[in-house]
C-alpha positions, 0 to 999 in steps of 0.5 A: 500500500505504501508502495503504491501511494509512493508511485502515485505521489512521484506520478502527480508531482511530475504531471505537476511540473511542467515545464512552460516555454518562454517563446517571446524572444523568437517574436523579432529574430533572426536564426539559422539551422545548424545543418545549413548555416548559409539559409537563415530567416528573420522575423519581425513582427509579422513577416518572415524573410529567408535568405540563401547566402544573404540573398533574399529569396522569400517572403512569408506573412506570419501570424502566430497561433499561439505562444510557441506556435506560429503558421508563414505563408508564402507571399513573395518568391525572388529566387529559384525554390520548391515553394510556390506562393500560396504554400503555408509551414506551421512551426511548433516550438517543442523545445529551447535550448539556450539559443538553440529551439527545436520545432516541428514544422508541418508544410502544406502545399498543393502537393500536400494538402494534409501537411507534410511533417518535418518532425524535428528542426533546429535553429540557432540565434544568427550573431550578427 
């Protein structure tokens, strides 16, 4: 009986702390992915500009849905890329790590119309 009333405590306490993201500071930032250092984006209020080598390529509008949770959607090409304007991501923040957050990332396009899911991303803060 005390075993199980032990369990039970450890099991409410840790369903009791959780931890909450503080997602405020990638409302104006600009970051990269690690993988591929020379593609970084920035957001700034609510667009999302990526760049190639610090050539624009995108323009996104960007609306958040929540605090860690936010969807772009192509609305200017300038260079060669798979996205067609129209084409909406969906990012969830699961994680942050110092200056480091992992998201998922679910793409919707014509040739996705039930989103296509990019588990796990990462990106890092861009010093300038």
């Amino acid at each position: 009986m005390k075993k199980t009333a032990l369990i039970l405590l450890v099991l409410l306490g840790s369903v009791g702390y959780s931890q909450t993201l503080d997602c405020s500071k990638f409302k104006n930032v600009t970051a990269y992915n690690p993988e591929f250092p020379n593609r970084s984006f920035m957001i700034k209020d609510n667009v999302q500009e990526s760049y190639n080598n610090g050539v624009l390529q995108m323009v996104w509008d960007l609306k958040w849905l929540s605090e860690c949770e936010y969807e772009v959607v192509c609305i200017k090409k300038l260079g060669e890329t798979q996205i067609a304007l129209g084409d909406r991501i969906v990012v969830t923040i699961i994680s942050i790590d110092n200056e480091c957050y992992t998201c998922k990332r679910v793409f919707y396009s014509k040739d996705f119309p039930e989103g296509d899911v990019d588990p796990k991303s990462t990106f890092c803060f861009k010093k300038n």
